[in-house]
C-alpha positions in Angstrom: 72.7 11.1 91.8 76.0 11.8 93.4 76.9 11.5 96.8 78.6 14.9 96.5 77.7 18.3 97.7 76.7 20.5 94.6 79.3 23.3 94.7 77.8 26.4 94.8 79.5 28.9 92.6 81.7 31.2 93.6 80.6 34.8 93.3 83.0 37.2 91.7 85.4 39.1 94.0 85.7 42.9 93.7 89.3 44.1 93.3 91.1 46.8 92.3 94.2 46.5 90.2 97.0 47.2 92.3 98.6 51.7 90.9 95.1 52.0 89.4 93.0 54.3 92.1 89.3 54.6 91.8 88.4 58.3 92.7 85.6 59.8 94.7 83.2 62.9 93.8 85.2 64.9 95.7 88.8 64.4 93.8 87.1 64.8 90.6 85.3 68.1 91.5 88.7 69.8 93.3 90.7 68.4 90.2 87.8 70.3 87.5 88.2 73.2 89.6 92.4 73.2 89.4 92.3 72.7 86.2 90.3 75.2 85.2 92.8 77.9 86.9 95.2 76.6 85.3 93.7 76.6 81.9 92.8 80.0 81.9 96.4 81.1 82.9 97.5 78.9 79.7 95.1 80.7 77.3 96.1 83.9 78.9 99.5 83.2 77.3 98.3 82.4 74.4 98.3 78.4 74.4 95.3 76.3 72.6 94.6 72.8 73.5 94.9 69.7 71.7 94.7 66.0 72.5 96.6 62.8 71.5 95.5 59.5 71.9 95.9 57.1 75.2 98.0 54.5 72.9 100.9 55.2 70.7 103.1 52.5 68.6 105.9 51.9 71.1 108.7 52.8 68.7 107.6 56.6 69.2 108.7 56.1 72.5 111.5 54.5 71.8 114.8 55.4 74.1 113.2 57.8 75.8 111.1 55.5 77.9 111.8 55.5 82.3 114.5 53.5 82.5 117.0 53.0 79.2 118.7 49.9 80.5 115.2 48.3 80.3 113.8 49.3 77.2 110.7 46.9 76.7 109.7 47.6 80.5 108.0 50.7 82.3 105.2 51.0 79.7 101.9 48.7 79.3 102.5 47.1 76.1 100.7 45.1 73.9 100.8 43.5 69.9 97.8 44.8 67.3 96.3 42.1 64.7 99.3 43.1 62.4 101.8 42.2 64.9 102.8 45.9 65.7 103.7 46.8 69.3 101.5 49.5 70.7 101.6 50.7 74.5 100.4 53.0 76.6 101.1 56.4 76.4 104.2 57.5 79.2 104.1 60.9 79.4 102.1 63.2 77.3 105.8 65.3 75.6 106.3 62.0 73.4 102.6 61.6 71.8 103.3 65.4 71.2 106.6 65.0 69.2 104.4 62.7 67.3 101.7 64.8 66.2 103.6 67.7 65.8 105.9 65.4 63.0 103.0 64.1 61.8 101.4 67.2 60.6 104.3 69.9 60.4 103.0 70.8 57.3 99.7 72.4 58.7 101.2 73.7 61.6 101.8 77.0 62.7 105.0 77.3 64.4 105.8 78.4 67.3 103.2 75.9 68.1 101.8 76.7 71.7 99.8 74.4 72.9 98.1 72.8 75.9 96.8 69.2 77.3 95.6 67.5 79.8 95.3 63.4 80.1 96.2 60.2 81.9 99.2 58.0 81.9 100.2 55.0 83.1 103.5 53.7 83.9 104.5 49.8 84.5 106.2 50.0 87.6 105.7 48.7 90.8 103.1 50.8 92.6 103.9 52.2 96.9 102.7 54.5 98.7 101.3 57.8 96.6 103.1 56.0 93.7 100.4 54.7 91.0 100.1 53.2 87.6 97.6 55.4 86.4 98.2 59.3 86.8 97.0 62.6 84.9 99.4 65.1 84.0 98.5 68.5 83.0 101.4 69.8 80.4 102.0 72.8 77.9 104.5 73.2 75.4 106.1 75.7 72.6 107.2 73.7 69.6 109.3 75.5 67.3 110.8 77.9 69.5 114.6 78.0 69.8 115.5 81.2 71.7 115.5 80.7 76.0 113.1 83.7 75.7 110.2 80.6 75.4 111.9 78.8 78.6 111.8 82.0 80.6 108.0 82.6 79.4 107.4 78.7 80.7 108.8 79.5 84.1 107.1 82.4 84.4 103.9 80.8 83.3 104.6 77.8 86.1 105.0 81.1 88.5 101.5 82.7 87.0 99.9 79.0 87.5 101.0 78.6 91.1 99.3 82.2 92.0 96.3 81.2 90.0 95.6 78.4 92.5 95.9 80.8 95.5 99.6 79.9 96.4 100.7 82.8 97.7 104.9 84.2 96.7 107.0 82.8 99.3 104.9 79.4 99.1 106.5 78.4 96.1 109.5 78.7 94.1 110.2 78.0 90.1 113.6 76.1 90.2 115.9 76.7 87.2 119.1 75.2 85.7 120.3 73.8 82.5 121.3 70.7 81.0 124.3 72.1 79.3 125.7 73.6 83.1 125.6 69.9 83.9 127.4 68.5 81.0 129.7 70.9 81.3 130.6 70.6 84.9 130.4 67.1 84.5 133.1 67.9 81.0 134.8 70.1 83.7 135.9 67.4 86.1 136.6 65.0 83.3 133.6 62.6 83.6 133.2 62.6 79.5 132.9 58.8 77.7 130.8 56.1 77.5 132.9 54.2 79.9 132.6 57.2 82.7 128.3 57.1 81.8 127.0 55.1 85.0 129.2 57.6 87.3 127.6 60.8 85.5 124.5 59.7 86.3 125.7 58.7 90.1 127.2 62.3 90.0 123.4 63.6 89.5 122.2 61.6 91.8 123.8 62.8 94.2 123.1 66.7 93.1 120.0 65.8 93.0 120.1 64.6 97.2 121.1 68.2 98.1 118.0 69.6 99.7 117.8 66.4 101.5 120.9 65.7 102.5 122.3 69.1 102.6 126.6 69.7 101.3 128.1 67.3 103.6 125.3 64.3 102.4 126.2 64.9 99.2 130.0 65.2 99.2 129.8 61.5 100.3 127.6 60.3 97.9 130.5 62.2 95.2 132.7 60.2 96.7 133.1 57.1 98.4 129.7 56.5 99.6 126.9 57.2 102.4 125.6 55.5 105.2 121.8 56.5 106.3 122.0 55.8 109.9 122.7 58.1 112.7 126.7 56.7 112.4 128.9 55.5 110.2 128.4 51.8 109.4 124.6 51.9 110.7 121.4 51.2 108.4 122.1 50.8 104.5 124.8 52.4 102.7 124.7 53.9 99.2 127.4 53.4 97.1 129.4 57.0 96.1 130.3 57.8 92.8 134.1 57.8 94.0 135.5 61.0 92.5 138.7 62.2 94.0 139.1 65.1 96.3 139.4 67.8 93.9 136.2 66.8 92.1 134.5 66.8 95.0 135.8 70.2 96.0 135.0 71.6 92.8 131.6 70.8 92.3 130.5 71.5 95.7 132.6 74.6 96.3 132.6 76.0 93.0 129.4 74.7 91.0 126.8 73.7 94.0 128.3 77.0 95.7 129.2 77.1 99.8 126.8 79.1 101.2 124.7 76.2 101.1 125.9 75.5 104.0 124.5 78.7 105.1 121.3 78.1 103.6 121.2 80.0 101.1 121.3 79.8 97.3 123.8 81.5 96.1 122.1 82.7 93.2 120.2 85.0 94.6 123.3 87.2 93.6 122.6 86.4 89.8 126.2 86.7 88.8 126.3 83.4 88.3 130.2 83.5 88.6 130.2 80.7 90.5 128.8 79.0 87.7 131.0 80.4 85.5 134.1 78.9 87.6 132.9 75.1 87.5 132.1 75.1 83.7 135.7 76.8 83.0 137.5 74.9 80.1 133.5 73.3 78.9 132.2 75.8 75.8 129.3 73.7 76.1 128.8 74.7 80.0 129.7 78.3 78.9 127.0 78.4 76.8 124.1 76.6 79.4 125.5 79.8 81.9 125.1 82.4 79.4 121.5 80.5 78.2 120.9 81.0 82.0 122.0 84.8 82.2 119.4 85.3 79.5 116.5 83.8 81.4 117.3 85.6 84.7 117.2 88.7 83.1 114.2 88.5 81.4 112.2 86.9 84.4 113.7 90.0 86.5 112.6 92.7 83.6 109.2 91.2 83.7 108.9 91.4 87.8 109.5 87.6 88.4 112.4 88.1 91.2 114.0 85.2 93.1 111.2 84.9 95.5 109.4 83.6 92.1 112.3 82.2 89.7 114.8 80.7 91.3 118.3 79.7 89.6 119.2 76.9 91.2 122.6 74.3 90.4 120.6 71.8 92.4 118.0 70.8 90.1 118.9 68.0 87.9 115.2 66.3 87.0 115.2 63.2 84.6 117.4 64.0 82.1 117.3 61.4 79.0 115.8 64.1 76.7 116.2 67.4 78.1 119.1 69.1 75.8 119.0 72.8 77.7 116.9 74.8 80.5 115.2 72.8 82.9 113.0 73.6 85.7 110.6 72.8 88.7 107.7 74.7 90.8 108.5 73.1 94.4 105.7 74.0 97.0 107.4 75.2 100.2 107.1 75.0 103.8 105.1 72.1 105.3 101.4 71.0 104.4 99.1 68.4 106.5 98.8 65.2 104.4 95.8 63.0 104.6 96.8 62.3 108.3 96.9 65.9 109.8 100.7 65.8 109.5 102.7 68.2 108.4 105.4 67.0 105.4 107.2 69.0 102.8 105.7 68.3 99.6 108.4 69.7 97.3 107.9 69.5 93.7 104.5 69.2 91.8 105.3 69.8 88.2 108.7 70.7 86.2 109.7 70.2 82.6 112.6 71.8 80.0 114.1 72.2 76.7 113.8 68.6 74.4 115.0 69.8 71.2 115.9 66.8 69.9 112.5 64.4 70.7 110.7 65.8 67.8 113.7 65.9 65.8 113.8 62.1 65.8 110.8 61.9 63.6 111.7 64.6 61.3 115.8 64.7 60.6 116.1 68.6 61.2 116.4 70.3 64.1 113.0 71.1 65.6 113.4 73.3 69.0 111.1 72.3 71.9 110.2 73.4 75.4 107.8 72.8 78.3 106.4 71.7 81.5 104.2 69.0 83.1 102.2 69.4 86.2 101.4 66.1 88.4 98.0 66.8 88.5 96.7 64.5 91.6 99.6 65.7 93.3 98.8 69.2 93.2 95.4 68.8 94.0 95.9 66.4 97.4 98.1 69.3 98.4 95.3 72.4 97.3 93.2 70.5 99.1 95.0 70.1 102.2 95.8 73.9 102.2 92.2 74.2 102.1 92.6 75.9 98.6 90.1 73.8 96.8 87.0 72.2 98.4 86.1 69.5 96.4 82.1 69.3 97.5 79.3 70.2 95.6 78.3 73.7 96.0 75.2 72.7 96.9 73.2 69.1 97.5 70.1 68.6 94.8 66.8 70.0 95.4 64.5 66.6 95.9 61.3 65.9 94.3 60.0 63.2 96.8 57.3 60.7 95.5 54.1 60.6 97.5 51.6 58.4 94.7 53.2 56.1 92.7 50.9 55.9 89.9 52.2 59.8 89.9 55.5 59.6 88.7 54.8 61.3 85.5 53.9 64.6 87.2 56.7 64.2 89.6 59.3 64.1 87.1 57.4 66.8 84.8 57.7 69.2 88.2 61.5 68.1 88.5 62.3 69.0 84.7 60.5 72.5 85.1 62.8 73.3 88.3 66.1 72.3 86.0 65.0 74.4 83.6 64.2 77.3 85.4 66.7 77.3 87.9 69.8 76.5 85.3 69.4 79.2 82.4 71.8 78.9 79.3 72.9 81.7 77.2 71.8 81.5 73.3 75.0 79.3 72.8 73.6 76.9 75.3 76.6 77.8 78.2 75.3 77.5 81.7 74.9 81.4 83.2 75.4 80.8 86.4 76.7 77.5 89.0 74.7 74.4 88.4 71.5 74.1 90.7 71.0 70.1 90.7 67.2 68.6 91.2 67.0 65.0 91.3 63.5 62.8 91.7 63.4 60.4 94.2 64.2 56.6 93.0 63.6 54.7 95.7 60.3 53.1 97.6 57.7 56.0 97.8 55.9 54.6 100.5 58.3 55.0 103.9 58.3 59.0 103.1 60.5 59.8 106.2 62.9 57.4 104.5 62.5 60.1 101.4 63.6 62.9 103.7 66.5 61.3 105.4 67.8 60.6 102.0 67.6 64.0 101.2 69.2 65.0 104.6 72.2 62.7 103.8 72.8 63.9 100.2 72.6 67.5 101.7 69.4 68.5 100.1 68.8 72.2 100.8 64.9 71.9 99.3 62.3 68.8 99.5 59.3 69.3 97.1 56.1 67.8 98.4 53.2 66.7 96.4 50.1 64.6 98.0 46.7 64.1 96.5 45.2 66.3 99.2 47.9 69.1 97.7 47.0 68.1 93.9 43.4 68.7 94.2 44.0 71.6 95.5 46.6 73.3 92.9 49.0 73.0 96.0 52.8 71.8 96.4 54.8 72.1 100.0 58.3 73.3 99.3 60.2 72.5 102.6 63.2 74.5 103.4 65.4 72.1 105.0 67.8 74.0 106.2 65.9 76.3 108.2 63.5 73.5 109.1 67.2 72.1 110.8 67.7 75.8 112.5 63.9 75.9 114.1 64.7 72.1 115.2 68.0 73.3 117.2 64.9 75.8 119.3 62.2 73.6 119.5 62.4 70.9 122.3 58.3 70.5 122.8 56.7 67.9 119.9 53.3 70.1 119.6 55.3 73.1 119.2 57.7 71.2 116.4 54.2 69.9 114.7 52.8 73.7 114.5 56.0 74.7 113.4 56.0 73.1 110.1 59.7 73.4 110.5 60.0 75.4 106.9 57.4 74.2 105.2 55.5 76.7 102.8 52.0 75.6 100.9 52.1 77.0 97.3 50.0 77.2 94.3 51.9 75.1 91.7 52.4 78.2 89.2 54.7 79.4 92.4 57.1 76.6 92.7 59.4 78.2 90.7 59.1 81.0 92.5 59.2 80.2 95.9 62.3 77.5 95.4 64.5 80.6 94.3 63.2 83.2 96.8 64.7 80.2 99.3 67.8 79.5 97.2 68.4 82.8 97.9 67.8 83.3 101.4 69.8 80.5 102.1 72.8 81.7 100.2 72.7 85.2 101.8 72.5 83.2 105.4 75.3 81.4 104.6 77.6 84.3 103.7 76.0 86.3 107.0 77.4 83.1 108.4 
């Protein structure tokens, strides 16, 4: 036999893949509850839903993937048995060009539709940054006029409301891909060879709230530092235009009473506009596409408190080919730690016409929106706009006879029955009344009863053999048994108390266990 000690093997260690959260009861109830809001404002408008797959054949992502100077990274990738390259899905707008290619035949167009899934990005994962997300998105396919953008932008306006945001909270964020191109046409940034400053140029734009005129007139030109001086902490790299670019896409385009704080299109002439596209037809045309939207959003009551036009709004741009948009939450909200940050945007989207074109070789119009769904909720929930807990704890059937069990459960079925009613197409009619049977050892009972006081049971049913020979079951109201224990201090007076017990016949379990459901519920909204 060997000397050596006999290894002992090692047991498997629990870990969770790094941008891959797990999430709690609570997340998963205040996300059902958001997303229910937010469905019925999409159906209100006339969207249906449909759902694509979690894995699509990488090529039907193909340039439009995060980052187009890496195009085999950014997605979860992988080869089939017949060597074809499949990855996970990167947004949910791609898998829609898909389908809607794939059967255009049996479509009806406009096509409005709806969906809701998860997607997962390869990226290194920080701080509220994962690898696994859901987004919440709705679309019009088929739909060229801006009359559908302005409907989406109201809709995003509609949604926001829905979850109890209130106007003045939020702002829909509008500008146009064309009003870039043409500025950017404008100043003479057009060519391949000028491509890396355009999108240093939009970078910048995109900096404005943050770093307000004067943050971003450096980053247009020769560069920013992001310390307190010049020549302190780390400097970003400009995108060196002259003077009178500068001047003319921050006076003219961007607009000076930023510097005031303001947005100059509150005005909705949009002649500032006008002035930084001037010698662009394409820019022309994204101003005019934006004079349309404004003045249907304002016919239909959405005023700039609502939808916003703003020059500052530049999003990811690889596929959007007209109007885009974003619903920013403003003002501060407490994160996680009590402290107060601006969130800023939680969903935005625009006008793709050419994604779905790509499978099809004719022009197929497109528009619409994503909403980060996690994000939206964490900040809901910090605004104390959803609650995330159960409306109520289960009612427990506790287990005094093991041999028993059979009854036990038989009373526990009865209560879900009677206490959760369906319609004739089997729909619940009211909120979910839980009742669970205790799993556990049946023989430390007060064990029973602080389980129940830990899963926030408001009833404990109580069977004995002295109670089944009888005909008899306790139903113990817990939470008044918990109000008479806050006045009792003496143990003979807790003992004749009872502290909300009532002895029933059986046939009155039913009964009774509603008649305290609702006593409870009307002392809670006394309270």
């Amino acid at each position: 036999m060997s000397d050596k000690k006999q290894k002992k093997p090692q047991k498997l260690k629990a870990r969770l893949a790094r941008g891959f959260p797990d999430r709690s009861s609570s997340d998963i109830r205040a996300t059902d509850q958001m997303m229910a809001k937010i469905r019925t404002v999409y159906e209100r408008f006339g969207f249906e839903p449909v759902e694509t797959p979690f894995i699509e054949y990488t090529d039907a992502l193909g340039k439009f993937l995060p980052d187009s100077d890496r195009p085999n990274e950014g997605v979860f990738s992988f080869q089939d048995d017949d060597d074809q390259w499949l990855s996970l899905r990167y947004d949910l707008t791609a898998p829609l060009a898909r389908h809607v290619a794939e059967n255009f035949n049996d479509i009806q167009l406009p096509y409005r539709t709806y969906r809701a899934g998860w997607v997962f990005r390869n990226e290194k994962p920080g701080p509220g940054r994962f690898r696994q997300f859901m987004q919440f998105d709705a679309d019009i396919v088929g739909a060229p006029g801006v009359q559908a953008d302005a409907e989406m932008c109201m809709m995003m306006a509609d949604t926001m409301e829905a979850l109890g945001i209130p106007r003045g909270d939020y702002v829909i964020r509008v500008n146009n891909r064309k009003v870039l191109d043409g500025v950017m046409e404008a100043i003479g940034l057009v060519g391949p060879e000028n491509a890396a400053k355009r999108l240093t140029v939009l970078r910048a734009i995109d900096k404005l709230d943050k770093f307000g005129a004067e943050g971003v007139k450096l980053l247009l030109g020769a560069g920013r530092w992001d310390g307190e001086k010049e020549g302190e902490g780390d400097f970003a790299p400009g995108a060196g235009l002259n003077e009178e670019q500068v001047l003319r896409l921050v006076t003219s385009y961007l607009g000076t009473s930023f510097r005031d704080g303001e947005t100059p299109s509150d005005s909705m002439s949009f002649g500032f506009w006008k002035d930084a596209v001037s010698g662009s037809d394409l820019g022309m045309q994204g101003v005019a596409e934006l004079e349309s939207m404004a003045q249907i959003c304002r016919n239909a009551g959405y005023e700039t408190d609502r939808v916003k036009f703003d020059p500052s709004v530049v999003r990811g741009l690889e596929y959007y080919t007209g109007p885009v948009y974003e619903a920013e939450l403003l003002g501060g909200i407490p994160n996680e730690k009590g402290q107060i940050v601006q969130f800023g945007s939680v969903g935005g989207g625009g006008r793709y016409d050419g994604l779905v074109s790509r499978f099809m070789g004719q022009p197929v119009p497109a528009t619409g929106f994503s909403i980060g769904v996690s994000r939206l909720m964490t900040a809901l929930k910090n605004l104390g706009k959803l609650s995330g807990e159960a409306a109520s704890g289960p009612i427990l059937v506790t287990i005094m006879d093991r041999d028993r069990i059979g009854d036990y459960a038989k009373m526990a079925q009865e209560l879900r029955v009677a206490l959760n009613p369906l319609d004739e197409d089997g729909r619940p009619l009211g909120p979910t009344v839980p009742v669970e049977l205790f799993q556990g050892n049946p023989k430390d009972f007060p064990k029973q009863l602080r389980y129940a006081d830990r899963r926030g049971a408001p009833i404990a049913i109580i069977q004995g053999g002295n109670e089944k020979e009888l005909g008899q079951v306790i139903v113990k109201d817990l939470i008044e048994g918990k109000r008479i224990a806050e006045t009792i201090t003496d143990n003979a007076e807790w003992r004749e108390a009872k502290a909300g017990e009532h002895l029933v016949a059986e046939a009155e379990l039913v009964s009774t266990v509603k008649s305290i459901l609702e006593a409870q519920a009307a002392y809670g909204r006394e309270a």
